[in-house]
Backbone as XML, in Angstrom:
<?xml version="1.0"?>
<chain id="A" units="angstrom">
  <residue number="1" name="UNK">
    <atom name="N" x="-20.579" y="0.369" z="14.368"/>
    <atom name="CA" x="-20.228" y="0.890" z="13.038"/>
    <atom name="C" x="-21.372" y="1.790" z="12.579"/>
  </residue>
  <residue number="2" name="UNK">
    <atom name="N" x="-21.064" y="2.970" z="12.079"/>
    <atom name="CA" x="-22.265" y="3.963" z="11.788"/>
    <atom name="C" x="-22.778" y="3.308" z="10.171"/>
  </residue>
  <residue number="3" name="UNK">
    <atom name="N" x="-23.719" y="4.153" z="10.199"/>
    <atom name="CA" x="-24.425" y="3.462" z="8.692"/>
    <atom name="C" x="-23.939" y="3.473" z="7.493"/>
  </residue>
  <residue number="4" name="UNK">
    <atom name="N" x="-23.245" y="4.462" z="7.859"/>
    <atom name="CA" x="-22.062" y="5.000" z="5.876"/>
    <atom name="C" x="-21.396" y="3.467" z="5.566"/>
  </residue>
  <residue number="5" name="UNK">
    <atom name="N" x="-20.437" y="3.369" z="6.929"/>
    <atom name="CA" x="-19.622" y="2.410" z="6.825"/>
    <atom name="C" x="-20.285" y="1.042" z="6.525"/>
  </residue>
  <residue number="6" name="UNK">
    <atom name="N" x="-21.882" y="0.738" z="7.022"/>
    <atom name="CA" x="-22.325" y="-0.342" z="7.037"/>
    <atom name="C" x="-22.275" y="-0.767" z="5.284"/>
  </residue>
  <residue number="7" name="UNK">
    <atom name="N" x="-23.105" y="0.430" z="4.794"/>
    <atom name="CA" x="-23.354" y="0.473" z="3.398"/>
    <atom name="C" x="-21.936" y="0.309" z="2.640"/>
  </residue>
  <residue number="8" name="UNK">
    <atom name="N" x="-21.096" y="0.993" z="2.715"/>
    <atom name="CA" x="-19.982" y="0.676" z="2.090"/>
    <atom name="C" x="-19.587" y="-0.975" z="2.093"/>
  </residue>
  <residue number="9" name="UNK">
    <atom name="N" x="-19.255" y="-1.368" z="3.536"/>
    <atom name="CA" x="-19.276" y="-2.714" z="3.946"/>
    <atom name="C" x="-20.046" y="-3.719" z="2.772"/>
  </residue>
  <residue number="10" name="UNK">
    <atom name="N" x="-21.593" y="-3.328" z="2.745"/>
    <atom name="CA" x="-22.245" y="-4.345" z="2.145"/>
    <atom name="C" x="-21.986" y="-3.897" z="0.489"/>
  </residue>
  <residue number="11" name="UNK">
    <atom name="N" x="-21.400" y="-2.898" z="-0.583"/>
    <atom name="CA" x="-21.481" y="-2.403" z="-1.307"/>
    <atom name="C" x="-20.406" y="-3.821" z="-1.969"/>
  </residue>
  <residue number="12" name="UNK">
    <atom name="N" x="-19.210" y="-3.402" z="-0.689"/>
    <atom name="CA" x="-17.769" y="-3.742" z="-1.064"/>
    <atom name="C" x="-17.736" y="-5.459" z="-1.292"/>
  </residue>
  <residue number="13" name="UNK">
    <atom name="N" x="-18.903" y="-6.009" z="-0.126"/>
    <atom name="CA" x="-18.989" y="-7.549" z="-0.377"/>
    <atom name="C" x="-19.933" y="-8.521" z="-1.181"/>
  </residue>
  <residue number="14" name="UNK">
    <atom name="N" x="-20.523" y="-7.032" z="-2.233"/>
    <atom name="CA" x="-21.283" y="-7.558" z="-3.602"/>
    <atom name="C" x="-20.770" y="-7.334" z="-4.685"/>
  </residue>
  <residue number="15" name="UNK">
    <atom name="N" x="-18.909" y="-6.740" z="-4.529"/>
    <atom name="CA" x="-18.050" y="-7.001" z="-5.478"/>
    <atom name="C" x="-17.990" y="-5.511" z="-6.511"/>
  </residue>
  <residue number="16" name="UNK">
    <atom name="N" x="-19.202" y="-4.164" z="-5.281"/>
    <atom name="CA" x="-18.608" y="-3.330" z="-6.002"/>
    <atom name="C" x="-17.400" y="-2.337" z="-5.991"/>
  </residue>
  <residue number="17" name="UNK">
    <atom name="N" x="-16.972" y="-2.100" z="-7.280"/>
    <atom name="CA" x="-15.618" y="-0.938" z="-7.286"/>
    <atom name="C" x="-16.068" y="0.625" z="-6.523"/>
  </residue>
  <residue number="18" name="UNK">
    <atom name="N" x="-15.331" y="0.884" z="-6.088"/>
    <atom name="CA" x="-15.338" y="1.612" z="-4.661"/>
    <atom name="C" x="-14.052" y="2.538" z="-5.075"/>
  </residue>
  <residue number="19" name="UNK">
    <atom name="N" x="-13.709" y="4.026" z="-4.701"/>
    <atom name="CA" x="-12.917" y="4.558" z="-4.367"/>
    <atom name="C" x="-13.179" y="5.668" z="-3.214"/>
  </residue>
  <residue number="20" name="UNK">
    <atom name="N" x="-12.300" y="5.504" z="-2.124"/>
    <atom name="CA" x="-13.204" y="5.857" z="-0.676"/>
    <atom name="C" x="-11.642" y="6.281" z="-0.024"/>
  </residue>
  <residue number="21" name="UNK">
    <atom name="N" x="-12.119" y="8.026" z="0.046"/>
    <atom name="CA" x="-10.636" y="8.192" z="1.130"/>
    <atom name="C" x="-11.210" y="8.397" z="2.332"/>
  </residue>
  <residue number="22" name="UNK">
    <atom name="N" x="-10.851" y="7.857" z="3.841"/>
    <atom name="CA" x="-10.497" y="7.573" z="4.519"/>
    <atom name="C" x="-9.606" y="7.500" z="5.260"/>
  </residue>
  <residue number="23" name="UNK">
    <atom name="N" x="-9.765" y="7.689" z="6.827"/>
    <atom name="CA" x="-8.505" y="7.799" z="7.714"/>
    <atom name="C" x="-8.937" y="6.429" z="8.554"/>
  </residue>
  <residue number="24" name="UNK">
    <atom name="N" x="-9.613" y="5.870" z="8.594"/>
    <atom name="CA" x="-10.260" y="4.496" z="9.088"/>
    <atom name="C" x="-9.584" y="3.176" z="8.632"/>
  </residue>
  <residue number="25" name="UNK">
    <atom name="N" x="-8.419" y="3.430" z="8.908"/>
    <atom name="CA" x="-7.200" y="2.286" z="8.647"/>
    <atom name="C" x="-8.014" y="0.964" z="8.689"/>
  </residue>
  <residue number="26" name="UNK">
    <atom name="N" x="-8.264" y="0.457" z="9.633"/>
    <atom name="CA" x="-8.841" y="-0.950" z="10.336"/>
    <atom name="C" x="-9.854" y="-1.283" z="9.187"/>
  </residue>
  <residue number="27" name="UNK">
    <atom name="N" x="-10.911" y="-0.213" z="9.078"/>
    <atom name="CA" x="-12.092" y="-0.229" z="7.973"/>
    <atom name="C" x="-11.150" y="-0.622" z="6.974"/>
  </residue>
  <residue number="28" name="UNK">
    <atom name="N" x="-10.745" y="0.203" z="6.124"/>
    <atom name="CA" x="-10.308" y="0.168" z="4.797"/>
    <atom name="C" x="-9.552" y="-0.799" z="4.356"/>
  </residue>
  <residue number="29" name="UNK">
    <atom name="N" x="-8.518" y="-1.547" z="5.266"/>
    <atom name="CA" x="-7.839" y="-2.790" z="5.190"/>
    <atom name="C" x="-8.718" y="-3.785" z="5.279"/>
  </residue>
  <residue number="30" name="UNK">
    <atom name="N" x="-9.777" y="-3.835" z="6.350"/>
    <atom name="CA" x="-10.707" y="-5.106" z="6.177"/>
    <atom name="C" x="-11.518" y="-5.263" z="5.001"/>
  </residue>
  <residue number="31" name="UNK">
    <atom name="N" x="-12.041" y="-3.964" z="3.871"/>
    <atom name="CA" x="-12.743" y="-4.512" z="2.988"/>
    <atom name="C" x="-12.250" y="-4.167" z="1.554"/>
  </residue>
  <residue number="32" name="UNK">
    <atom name="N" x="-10.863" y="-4.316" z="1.702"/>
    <atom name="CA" x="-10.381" y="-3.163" z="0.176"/>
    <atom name="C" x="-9.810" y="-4.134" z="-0.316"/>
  </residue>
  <residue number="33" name="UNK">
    <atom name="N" x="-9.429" y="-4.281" z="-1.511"/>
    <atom name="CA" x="-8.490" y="-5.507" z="-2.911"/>
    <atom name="C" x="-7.679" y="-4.510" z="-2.592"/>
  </residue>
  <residue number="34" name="UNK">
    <atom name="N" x="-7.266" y="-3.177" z="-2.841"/>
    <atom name="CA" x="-5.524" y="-2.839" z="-2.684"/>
    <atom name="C" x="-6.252" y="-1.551" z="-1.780"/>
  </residue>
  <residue number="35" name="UNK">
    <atom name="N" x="-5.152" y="-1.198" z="-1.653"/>
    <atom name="CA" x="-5.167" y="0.414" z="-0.701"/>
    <atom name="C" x="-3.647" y="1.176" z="-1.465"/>
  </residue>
  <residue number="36" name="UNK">
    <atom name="N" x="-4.703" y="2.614" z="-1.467"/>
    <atom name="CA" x="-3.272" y="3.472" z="-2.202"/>
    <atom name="C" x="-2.946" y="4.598" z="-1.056"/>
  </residue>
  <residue number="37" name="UNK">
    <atom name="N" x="-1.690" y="4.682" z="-0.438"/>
    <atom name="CA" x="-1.287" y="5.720" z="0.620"/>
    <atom name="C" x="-1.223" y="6.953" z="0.062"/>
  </residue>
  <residue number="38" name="UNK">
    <atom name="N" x="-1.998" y="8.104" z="0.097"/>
    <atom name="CA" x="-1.382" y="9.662" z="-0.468"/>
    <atom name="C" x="-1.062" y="10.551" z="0.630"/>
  </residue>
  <residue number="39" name="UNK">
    <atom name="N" x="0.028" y="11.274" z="0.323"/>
    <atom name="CA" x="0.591" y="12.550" z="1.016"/>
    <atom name="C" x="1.055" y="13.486" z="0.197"/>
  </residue>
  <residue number="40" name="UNK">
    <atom name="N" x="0.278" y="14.480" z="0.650"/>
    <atom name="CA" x="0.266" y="15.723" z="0.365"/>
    <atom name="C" x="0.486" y="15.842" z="-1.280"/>
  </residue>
  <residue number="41" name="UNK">
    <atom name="N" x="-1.015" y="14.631" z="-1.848"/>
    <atom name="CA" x="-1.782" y="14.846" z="-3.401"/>
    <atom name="C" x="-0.481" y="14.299" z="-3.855"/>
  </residue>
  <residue number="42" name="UNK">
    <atom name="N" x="0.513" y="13.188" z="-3.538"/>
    <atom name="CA" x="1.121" y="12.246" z="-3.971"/>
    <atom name="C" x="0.676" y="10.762" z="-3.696"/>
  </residue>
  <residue number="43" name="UNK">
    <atom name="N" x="0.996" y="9.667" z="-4.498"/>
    <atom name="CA" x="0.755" y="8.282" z="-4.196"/>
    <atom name="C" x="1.657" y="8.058" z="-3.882"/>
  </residue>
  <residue number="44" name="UNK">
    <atom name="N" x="1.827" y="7.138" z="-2.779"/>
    <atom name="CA" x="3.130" y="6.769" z="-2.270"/>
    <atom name="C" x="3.596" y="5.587" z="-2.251"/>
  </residue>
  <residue number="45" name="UNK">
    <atom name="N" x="2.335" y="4.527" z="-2.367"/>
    <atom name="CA" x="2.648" y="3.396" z="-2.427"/>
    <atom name="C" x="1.410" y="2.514" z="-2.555"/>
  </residue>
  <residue number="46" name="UNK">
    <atom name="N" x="1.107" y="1.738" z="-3.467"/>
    <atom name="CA" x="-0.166" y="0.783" z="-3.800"/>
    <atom name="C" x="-0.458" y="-0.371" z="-3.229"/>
  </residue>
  <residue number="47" name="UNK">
    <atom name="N" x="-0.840" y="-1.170" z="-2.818"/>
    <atom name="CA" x="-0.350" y="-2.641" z="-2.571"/>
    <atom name="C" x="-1.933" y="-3.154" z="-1.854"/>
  </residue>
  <residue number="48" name="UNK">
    <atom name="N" x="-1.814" y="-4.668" z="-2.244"/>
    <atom name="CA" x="-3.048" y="-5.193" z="-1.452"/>
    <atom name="C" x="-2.751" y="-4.639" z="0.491"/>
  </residue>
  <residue number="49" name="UNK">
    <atom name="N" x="-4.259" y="-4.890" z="1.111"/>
    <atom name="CA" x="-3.708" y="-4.913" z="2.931"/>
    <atom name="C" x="-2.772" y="-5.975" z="3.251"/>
  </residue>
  <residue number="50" name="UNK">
    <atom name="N" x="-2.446" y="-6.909" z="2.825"/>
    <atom name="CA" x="-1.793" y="-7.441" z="2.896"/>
    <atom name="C" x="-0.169" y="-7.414" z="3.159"/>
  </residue>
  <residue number="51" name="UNK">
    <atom name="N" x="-0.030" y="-7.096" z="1.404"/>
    <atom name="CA" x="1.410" y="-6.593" z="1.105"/>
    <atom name="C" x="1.895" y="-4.988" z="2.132"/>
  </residue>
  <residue number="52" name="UNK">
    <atom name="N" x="0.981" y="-4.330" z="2.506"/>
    <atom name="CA" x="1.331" y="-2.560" z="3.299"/>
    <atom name="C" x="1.055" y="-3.313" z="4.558"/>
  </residue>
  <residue number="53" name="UNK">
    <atom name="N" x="0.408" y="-4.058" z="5.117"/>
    <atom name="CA" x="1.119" y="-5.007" z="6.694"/>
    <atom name="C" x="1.793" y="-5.117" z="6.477"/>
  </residue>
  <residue number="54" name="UNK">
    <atom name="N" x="2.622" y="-6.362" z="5.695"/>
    <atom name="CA" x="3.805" y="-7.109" z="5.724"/>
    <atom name="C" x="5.172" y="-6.241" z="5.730"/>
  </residue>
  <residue number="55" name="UNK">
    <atom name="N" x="4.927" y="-5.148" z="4.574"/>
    <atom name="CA" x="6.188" y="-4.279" z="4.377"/>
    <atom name="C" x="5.907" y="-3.020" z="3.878"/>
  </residue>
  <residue number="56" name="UNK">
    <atom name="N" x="5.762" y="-2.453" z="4.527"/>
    <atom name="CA" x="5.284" y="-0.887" z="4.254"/>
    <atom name="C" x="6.343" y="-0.130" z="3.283"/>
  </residue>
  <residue number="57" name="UNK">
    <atom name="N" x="6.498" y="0.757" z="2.513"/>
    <atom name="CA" x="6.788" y="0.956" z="1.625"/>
    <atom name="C" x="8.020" y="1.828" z="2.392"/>
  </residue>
  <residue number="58" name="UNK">
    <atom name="N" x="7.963" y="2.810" z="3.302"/>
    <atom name="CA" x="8.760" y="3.646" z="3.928"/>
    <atom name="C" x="8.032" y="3.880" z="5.845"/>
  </residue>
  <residue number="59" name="UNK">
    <atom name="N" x="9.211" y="4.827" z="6.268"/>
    <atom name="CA" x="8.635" y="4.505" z="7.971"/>
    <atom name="C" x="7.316" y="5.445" z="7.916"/>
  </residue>
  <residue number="60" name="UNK">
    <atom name="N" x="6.889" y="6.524" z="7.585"/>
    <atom name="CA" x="5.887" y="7.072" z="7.758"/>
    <atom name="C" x="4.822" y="6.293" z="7.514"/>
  </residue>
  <residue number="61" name="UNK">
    <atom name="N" x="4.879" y="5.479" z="6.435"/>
    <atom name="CA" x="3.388" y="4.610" z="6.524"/>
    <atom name="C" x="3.190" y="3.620" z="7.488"/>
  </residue>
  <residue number="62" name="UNK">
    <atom name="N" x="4.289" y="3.007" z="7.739"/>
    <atom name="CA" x="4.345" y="2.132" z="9.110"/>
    <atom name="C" x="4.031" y="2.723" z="10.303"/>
  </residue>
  <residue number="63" name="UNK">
    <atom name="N" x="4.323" y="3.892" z="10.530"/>
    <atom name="CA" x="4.037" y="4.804" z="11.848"/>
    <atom name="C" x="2.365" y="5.033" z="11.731"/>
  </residue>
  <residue number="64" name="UNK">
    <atom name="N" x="2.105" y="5.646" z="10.704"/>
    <atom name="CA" x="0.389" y="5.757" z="10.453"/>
    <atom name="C" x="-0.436" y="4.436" z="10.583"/>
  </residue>
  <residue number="65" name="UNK">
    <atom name="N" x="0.157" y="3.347" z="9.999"/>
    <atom name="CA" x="-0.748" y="2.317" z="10.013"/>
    <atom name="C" x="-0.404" y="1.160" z="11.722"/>
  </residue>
  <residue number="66" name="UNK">
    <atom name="N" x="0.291" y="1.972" z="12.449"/>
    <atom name="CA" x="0.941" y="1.442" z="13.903"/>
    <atom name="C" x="-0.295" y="2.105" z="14.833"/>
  </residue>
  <residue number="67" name="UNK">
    <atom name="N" x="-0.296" y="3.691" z="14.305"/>
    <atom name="CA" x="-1.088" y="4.475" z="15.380"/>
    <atom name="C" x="-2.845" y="4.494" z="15.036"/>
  </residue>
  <residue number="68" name="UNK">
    <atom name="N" x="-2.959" y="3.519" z="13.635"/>
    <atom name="CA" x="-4.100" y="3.655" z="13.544"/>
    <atom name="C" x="-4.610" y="2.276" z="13.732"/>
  </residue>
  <residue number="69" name="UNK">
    <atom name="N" x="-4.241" y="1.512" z="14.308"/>
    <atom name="CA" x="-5.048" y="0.032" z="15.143"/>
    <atom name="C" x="-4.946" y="0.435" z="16.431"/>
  </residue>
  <residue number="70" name="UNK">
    <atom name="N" x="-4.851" y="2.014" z="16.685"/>
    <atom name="CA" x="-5.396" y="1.989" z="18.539"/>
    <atom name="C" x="-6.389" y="2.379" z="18.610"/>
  </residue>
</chain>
């Protein structure tokens, strides 16, 4: 893990508020309270990592969050 991410890491697990865009799926689900999906400077869908595993809002986010745990 490079150092940005380390710092963020330790930022995020002393409970601070954070807004961080990112294409680092894996990252951002492991240390985020919700995650917001945007396309093209729209929100598409909010939800803890949790709730956007379980049921993704539409197929494009499921396809993005499929191709981004390889």
């Amino acid at each position: 893990m490079n150092e940005v991410l380390r710092v963020i890491e330790v930022l995020a697990n002393e409970g601070t508020t954070m807004v961080i865009v990112t294409h680092e799926m894996r990252f951002a689900l492991g240390i985020s309270d919700r995650v917001a999906f945007i396309d093209d400077g729209r929100i598409q869908t909010i939800g803890t990592p949790t709730e956007l595993l379980a049921a993704p809002a539409e197929s494009r986010i499921a396809s993005f969050l499929t191709q981004s745990r390889h």
